[in-house]
PAVO-546563 format. One line per 5 residues: their letters; for each residue x, z, y of N, C-alpha, C. Coordinates in steps of 0.2 Angstrom, whole numbers, plus 5000, padded with zeros to 4 digits. Layout:
<atoms>
a	X/Z/Y/X/Z/Y/X/Z/Y ~ ...
</atoms>
This chain:
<atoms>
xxxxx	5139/4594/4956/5141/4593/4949/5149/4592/4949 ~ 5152/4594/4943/5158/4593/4940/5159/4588/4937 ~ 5165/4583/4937/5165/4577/4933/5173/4578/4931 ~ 5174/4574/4926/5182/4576/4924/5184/4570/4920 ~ 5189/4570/4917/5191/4565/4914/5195/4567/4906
xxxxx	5193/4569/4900/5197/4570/4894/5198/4565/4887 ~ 5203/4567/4885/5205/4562/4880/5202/4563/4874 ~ 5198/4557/4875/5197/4558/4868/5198/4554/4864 ~ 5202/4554/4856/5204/4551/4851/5208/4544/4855 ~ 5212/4549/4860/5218/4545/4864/5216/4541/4868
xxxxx	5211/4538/4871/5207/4536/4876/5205/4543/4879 ~ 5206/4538/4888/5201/4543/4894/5194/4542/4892 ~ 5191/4546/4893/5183/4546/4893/5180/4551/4900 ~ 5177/4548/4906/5174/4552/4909/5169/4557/4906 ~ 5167/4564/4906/5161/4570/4907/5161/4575/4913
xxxxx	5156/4574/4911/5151/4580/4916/5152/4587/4912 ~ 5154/4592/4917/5156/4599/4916/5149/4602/4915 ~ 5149/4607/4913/5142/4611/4913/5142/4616/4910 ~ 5144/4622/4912/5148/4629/4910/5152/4627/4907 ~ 5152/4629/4898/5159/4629/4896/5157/4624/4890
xxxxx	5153/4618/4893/5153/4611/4887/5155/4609/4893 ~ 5156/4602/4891/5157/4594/4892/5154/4591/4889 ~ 5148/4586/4894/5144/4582/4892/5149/4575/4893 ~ 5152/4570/4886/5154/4563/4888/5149/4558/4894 ~ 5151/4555/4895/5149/4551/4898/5152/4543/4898
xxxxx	5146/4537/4897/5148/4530/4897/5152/4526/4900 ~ 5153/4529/4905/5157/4524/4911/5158/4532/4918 ~ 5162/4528/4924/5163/4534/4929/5158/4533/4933 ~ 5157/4540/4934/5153/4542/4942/5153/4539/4946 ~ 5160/4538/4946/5162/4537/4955/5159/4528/4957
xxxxx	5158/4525/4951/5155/4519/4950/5149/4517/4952 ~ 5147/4523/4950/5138/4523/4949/5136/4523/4943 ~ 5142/4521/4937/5140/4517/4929/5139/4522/4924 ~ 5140/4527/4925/5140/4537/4922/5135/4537/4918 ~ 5130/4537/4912/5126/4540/4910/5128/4543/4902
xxxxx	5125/4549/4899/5129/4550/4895/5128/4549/4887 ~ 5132/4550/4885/5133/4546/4876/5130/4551/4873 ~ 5128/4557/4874/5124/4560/4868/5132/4565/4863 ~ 5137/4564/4865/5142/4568/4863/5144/4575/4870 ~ 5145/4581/4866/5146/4588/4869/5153/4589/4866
xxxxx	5156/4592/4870/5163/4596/4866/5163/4602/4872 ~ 5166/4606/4868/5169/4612/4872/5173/4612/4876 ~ 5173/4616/4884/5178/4615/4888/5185/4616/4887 ~ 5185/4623/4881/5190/4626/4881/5194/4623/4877 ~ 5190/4614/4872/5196/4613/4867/5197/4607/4872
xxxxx	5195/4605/4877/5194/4599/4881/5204/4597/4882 ~ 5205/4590/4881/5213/4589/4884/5210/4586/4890 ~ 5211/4589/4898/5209/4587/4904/5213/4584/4906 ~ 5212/4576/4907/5218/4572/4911/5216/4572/4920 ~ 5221/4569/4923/5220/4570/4932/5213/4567/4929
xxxxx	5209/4568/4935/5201/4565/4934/5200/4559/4935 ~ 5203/4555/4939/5201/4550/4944/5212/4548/4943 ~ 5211/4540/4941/5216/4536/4941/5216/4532/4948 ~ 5220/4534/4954/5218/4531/4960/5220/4525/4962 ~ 5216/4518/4964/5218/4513/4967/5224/4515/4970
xxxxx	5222/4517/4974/5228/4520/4981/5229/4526/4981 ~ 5234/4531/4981/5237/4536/4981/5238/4539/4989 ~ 5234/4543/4994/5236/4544/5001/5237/4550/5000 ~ 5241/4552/5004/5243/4560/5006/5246/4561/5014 ~ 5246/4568/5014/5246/4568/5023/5250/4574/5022
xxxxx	5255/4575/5028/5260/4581/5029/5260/4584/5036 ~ 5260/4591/5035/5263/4594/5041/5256/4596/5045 ~ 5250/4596/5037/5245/4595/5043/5241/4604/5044 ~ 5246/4608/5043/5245/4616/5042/5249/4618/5050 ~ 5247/4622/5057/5251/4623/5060/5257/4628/5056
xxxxx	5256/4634/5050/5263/4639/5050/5267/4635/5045 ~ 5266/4628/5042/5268/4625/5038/5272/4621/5042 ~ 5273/4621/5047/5276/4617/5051/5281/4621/5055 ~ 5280/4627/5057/5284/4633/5058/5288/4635/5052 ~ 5286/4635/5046/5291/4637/5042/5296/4633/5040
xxxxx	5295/4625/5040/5299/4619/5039/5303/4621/5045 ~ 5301/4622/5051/5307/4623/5056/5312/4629/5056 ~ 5309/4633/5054/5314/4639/5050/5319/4637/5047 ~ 5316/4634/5043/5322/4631/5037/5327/4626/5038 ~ 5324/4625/5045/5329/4622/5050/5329/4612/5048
xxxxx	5322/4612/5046/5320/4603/5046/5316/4604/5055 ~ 5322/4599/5059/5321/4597/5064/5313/4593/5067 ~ 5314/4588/5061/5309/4583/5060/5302/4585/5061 ~ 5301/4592/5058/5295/4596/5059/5290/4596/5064 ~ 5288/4593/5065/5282/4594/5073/5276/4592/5071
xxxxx	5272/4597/5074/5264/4596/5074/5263/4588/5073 ~ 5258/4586/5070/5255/4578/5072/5251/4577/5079 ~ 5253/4574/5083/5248/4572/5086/5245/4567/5086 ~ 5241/4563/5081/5235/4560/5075/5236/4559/5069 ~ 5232/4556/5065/5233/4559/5058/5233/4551/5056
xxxxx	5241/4553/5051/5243/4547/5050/5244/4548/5043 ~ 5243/4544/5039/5244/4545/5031/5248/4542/5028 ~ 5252/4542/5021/5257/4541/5018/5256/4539/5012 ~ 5260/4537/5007/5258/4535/5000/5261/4537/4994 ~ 5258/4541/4988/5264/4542/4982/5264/4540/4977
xxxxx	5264/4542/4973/5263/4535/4966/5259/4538/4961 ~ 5257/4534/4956/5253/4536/4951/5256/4538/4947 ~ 5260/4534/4945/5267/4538/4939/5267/4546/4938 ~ 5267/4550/4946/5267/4557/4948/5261/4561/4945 ~ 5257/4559/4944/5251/4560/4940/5252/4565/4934
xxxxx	5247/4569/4935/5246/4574/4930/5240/4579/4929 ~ 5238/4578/4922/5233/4583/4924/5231/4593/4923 ~ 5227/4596/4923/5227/4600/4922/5229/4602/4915 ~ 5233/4609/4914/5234/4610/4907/5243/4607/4906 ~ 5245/4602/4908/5251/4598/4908/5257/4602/4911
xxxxx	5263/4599/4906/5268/4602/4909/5271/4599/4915 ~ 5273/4604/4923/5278/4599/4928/5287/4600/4923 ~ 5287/4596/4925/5295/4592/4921/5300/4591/4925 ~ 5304/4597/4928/5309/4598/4933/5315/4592/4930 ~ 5317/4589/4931/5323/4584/4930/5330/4590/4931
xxxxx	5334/4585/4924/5339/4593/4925/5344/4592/4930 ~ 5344/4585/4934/5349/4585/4939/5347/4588/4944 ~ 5340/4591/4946/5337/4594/4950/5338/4601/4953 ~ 5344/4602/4958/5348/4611/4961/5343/4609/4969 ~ 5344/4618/4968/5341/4619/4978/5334/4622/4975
xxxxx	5328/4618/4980/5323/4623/4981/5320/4617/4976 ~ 5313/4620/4970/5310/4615/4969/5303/4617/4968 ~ 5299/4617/4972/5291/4622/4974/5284/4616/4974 ~ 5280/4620/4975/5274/4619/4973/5270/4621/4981 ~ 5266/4615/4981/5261/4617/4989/5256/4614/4985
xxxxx	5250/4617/4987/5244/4620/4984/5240/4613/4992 ~ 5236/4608/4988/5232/4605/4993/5226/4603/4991 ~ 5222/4603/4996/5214/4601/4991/5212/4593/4991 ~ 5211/4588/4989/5211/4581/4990/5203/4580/4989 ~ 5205/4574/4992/5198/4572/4995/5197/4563/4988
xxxxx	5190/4562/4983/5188/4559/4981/5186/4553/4983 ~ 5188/4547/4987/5185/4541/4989/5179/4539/4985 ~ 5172/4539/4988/5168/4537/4983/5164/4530/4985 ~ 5165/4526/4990/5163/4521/4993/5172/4518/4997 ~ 5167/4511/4999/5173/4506/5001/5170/4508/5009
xxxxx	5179/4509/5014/5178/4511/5021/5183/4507/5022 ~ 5178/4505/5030/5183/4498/5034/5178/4502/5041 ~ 5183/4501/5047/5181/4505/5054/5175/4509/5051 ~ 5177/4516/5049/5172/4520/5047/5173/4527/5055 ~ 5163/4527/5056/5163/4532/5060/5165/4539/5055
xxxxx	5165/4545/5060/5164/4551/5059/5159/4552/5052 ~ 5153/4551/5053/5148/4551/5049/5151/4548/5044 ~ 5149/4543/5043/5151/4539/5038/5157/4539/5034 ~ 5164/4543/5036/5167/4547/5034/5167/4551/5029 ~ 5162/4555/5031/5160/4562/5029/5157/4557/5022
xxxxx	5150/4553/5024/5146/4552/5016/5151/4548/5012 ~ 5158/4544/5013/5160/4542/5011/5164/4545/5003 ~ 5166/4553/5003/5169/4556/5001/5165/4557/4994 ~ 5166/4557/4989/5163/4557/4982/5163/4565/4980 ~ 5168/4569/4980/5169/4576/4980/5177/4578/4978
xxxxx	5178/4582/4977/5185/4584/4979/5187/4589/4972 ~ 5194/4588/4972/5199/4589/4967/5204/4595/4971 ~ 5207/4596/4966/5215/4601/4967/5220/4596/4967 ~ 5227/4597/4971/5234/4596/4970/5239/4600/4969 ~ 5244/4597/4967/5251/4602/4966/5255/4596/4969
xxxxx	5255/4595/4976/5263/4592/4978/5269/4595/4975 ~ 5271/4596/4971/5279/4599/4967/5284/4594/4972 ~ 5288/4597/4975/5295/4592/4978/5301/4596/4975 ~ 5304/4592/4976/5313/4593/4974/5317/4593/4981 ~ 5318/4596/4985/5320/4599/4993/5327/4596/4995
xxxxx	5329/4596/4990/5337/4593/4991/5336/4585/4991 ~ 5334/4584/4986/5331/4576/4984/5329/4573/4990 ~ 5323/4577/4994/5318/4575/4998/5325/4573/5006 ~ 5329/4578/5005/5334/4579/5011/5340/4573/5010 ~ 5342/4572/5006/5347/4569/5003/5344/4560/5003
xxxxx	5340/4558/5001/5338/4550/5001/5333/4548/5008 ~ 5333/4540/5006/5331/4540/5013/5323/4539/5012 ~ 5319/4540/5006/5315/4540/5006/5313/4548/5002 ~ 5305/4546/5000/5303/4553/4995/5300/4548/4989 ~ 5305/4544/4987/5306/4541/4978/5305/4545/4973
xxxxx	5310/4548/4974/5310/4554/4968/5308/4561/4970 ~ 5311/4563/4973/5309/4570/4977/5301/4573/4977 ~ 5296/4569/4979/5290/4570/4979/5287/4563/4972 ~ 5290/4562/4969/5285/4554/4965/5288/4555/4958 ~ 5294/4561/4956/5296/4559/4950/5290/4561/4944
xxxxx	5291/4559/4938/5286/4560/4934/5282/4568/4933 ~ 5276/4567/4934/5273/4574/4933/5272/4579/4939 ~ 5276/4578/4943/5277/4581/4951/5271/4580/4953 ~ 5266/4579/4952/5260/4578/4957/5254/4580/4952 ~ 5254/4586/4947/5246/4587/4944/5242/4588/4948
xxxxx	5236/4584/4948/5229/4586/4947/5224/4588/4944 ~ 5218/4592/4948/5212/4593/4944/5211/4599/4944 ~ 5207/4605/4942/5202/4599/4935/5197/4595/4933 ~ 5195/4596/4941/5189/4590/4940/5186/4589/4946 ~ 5183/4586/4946/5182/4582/4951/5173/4587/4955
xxxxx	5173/4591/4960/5166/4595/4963/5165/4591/4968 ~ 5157/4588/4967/5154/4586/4973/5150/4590/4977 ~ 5148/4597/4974/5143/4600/4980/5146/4604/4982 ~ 5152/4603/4987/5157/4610/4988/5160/4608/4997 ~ 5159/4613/5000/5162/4611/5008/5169/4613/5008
xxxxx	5176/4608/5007/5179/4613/5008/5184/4614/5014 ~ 5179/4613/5018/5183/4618/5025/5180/4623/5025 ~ 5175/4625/5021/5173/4633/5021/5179/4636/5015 ~ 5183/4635/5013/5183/4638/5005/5192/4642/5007 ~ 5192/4643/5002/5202/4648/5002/5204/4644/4996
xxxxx	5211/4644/4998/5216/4640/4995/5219/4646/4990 ~ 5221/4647/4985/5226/4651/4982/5231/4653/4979 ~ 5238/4652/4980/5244/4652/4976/5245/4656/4971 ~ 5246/4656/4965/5248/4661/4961/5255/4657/4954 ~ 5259/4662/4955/5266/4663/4951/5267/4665/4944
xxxxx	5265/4664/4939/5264/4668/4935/5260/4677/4934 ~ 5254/4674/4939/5250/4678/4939/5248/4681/4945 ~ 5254/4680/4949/5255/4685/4955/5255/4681/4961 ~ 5253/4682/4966/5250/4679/4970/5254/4678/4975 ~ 5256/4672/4979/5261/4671/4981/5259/4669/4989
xxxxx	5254/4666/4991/5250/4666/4996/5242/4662/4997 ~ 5240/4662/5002/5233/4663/5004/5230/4658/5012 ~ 5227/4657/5011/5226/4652/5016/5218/4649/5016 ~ 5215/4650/5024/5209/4647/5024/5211/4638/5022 ~ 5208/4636/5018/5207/4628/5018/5206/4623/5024
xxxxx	5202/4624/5028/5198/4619/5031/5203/4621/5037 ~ 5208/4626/5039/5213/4629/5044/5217/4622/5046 ~ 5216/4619/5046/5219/4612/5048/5222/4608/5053 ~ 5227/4605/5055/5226/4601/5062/5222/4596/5063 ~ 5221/4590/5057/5216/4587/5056/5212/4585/5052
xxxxx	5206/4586/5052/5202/4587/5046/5202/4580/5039 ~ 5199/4582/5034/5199/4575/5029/5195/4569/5033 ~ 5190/4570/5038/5184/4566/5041/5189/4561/5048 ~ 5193/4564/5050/5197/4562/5054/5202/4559/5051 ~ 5205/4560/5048/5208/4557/5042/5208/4548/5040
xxxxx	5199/4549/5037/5197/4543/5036/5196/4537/5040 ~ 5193/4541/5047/5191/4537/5051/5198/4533/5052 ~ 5202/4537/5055/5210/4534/5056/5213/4526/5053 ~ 5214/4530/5046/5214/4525/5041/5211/4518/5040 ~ 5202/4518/5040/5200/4515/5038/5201/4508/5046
xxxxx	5204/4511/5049/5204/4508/5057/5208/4500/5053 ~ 5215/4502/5051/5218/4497/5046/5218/4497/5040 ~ 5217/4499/5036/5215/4498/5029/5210/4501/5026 ~ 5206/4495/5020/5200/4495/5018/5202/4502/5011 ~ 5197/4506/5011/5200/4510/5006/5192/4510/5000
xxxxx	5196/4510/4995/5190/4508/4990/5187/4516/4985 ~ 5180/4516/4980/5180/4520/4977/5186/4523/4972 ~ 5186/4528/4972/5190/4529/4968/5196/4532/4972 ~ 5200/4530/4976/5206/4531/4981/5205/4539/4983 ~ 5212/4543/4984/5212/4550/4984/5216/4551/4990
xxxxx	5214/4556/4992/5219/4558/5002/5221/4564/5000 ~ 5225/4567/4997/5229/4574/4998/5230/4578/5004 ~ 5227/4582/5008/5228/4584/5014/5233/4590/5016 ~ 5237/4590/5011/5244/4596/5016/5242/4602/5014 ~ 5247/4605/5014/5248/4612/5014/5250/4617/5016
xxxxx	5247/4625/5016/5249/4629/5021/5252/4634/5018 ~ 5256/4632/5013/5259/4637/5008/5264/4632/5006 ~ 5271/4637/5003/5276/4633/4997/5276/4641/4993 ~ 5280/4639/4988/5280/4643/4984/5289/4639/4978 ~ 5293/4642/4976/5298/4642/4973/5295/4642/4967
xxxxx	5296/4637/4961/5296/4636/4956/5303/4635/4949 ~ 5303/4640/4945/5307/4636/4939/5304/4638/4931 ~ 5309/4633/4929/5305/4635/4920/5303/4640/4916 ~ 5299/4639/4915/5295/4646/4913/5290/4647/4917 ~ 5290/4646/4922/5284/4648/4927/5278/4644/4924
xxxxx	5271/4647/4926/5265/4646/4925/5262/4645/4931 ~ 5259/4640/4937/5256/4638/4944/5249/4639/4942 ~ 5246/4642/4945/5240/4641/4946/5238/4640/4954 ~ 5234/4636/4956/5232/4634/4963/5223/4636/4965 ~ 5221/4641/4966/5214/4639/4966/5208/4639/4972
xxxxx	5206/4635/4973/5203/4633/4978/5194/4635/4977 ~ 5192/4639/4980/5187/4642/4978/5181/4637/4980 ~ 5176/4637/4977/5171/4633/4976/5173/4626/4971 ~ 5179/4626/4970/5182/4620/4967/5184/4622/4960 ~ 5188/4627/4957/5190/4628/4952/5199/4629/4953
xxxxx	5202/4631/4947/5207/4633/4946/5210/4627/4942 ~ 5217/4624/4945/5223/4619/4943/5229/4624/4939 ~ 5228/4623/4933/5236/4629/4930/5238/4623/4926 ~ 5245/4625/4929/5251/4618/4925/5259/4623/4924 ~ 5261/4623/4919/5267/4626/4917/5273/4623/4918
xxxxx	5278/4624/4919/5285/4621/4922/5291/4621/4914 ~ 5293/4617/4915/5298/4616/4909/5305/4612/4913 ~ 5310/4612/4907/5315/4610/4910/5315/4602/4907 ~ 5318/4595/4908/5316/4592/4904/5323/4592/4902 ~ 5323/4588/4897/5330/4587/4890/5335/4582/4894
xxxxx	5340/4585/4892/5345/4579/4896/5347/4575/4892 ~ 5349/4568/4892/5349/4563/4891/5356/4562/4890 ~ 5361/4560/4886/5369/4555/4886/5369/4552/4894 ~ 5372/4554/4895/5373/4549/4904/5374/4542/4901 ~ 5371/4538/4905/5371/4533/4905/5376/4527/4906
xxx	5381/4525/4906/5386/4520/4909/5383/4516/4915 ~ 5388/4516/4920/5386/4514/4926/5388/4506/4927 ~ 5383/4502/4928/5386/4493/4930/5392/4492/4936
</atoms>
């Protein structure tokens, strides 16, 4: 099944996908509270927010072998294989959903792209989780847009703004549960044209290893989302249209703008 999240009359309202309507729904899935209101709308007039508002926000890098080869290229030293799988954290603010625009900040020079990743849907609460239970822990899976700002990211001593600023991270469009995707293809697309291509599940460590990891120290609840890395970048600027599509899962398209500059501010 499809599950998604859109605005209606300026409130989120969880529905359930189903060709080209949208069935509302009472409450969210991921709860167990989902049953539906008797309200249909069309998909195509649907406003689709990211699907899932996360407790906790995890993401994980460098988990692509030629993604890790091309960082070294670029001549980021720091670059090297994982050996185990350690996760990291972004912010909700970065959120965005399908349909929306990414919002380059105008102080933003150098490279400012887009990596295509598949995220994993926490559908239960995990604490020392086996393999197994890893696996049934997973509610179903979404699209990402990691957008970073390269200079940003090189320049401070953390990834505050460079990966977290506003809009840098759309998701969606919805949330699929019956989809394996270590079987599926990832695919990049530039205003149309296709910029690269990559098995999904090509991984150094998988989403199931992942959780097990984690859940070793922290308890991870319904709802919480694990971004797993990608094996592609791709150069973005305004004007550009991203499409990300992950087969068995659906297509993420978010347009690029510049934002508005602002009066500088005075400095204390």
């Amino acid at each position: 099944m499809r599950y998604c999240r859109v605005e209606i009359e300026g409130r989120p309202v969880w529905g359930r996908v189903d060709g080209d309507v949208v069935g509302l729904l009472t409450g969210s899935p991921i709860e167990g509270e989902a049953a539906p209101d008797g309200r249909v709308i069309a998909l195509d007039t649907a406003v689709l927010l990211h699907p899932v508002v996360p407790p906790v926000f995890y993401a994980v890098g460098m988990n692509y072998k030629s993604h890790v080869a091309h960082a070294q290229a670029l001549g980021n030293k720091t670059a090297v294989l994982p050996d185990r799988p350690e996760v990291a954290y972004r912010a909700n603010n970065a959120l965005t959903g399908h349909g929306a625009p990414i919002v380059k900040p105008a102080e933003v020079t150098g490279r400012f792209e887009a990596e295509p990743e598949v995220v994993a849907v926490i559908g239960r609460t995990l604490r020392h989780a086996s393999y197994a239970e890893a696996r049934e822990a997973v509610f179903g899976w979404t699209i990402g847009n990691d957008v970073s700002a390269r200079e940003w990211q090189h320049a401070d001593r953390s990834f505050w703004r460079s990966k977290n600023s506003d809009t840098f991270k759309p998701m969606g469009p919805w949330i699929e549960t019956d989809v394996d995707p270590l079987a599926q293809t990832t695919t990049l697309r530039v205003n149309g044209e296709e910029r690269a291509s990559f098995a999904t599940g090509d991984m150094v460590f998988d989403p199931y290893d992942y959780l097990v990891e984690t859940s070793r120290y922290l308890t991870l609840h319904p709802g919480d989302v694990l971004w797993l890395g990608a094996d592609a970048t791709c150069q973005l600027a305004p004007g550009d249209t991203v499409d990300i599509e992950i087969s068995g899962i659906g297509v993420l398209t978010n347009h690029v703008v510049l934002e508005r500059t602002h009066p500088e501010r005075p400095r204390r």
